[in-house]
C-alpha positions in Angstrom: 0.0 0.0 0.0 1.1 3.7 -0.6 1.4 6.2 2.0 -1.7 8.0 0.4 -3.8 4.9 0.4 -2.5 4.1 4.2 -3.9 7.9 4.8 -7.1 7.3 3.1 -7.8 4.3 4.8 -7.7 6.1 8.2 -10.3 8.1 7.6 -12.8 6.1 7.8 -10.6 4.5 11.2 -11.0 7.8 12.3 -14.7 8.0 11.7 -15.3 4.9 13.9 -12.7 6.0 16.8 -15.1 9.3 17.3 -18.5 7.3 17.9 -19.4 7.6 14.1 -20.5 4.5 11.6 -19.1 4.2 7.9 -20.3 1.6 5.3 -19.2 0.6 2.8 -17.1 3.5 1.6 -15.5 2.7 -1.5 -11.9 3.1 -1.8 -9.2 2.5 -4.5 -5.9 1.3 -3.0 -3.0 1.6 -5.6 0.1 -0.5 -5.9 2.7 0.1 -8.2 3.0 -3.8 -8.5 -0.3 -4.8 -8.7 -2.1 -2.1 -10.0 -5.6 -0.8 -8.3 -7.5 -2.6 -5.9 -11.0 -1.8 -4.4 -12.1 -2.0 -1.2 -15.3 -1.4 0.5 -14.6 0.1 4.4 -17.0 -0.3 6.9 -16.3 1.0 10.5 -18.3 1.6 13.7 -17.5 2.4 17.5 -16.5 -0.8 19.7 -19.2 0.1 22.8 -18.8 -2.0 26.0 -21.7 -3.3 27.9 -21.8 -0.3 29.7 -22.3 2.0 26.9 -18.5 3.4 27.3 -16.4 3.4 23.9 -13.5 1.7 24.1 -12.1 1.7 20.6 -13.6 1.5 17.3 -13.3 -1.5 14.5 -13.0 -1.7 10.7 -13.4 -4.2 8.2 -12.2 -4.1 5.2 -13.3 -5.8 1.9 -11.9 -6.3 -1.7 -14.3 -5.6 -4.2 -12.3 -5.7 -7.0 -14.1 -8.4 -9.1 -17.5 -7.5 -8.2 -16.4 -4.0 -9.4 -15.1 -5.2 -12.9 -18.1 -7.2 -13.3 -20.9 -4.8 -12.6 -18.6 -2.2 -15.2 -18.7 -5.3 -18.1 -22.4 -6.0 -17.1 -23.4 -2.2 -17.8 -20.7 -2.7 -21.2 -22.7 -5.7 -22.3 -26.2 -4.1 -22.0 -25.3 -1.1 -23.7 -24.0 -3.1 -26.6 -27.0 -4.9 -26.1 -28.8 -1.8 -26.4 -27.0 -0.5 -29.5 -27.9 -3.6 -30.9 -31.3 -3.8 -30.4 -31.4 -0.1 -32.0 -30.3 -1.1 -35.1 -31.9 -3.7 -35.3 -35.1 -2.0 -34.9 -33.9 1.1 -37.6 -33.1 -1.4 -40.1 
């Protein structure tokens, strides 16, 4: 991870440390190996059982795939679309 993706990452850390929930904010994490990943942050407030917070927790998930997909699902139906309109004109 870069230092700006580290950075970005902690806002949502910081979020969840002063009593607020996050969900599922998108993020892209870029790696000059690897290229860009995305992740999907969700953080909250860890409450005790006395209702004192203690901390807060984050969860971080890569969304990568489901990303590409839903971008080649919306390519496909376009095409689809483009298709179906000249078929139509013809």
């Amino acid at each position: 991870m870069t230092g700006d993706a580290v950075s970005g990452i902690r806002a949502p850390t910081a979020r969840a440390m002063r009593g607020q929930t996050v969900r599922d904010v998108e993020m892209v994490v870029r790696h000059p190996q690897t290229g860009n990943t995305i992740i999907a942050v969700t953080g909250s407030p860890l409450i005790d059982e006395g209702g004192v917070q203690r901390g807060g927790i984050v969860v971080s998930r890569d969304i990568t795939q489901r990303e590409r997909a839903e971008e080649e699902i919306q390519k496909l139906n376009a095409d689809l679309e483009l298709g179906a309109a000249a078929h139509s004109g013809a």
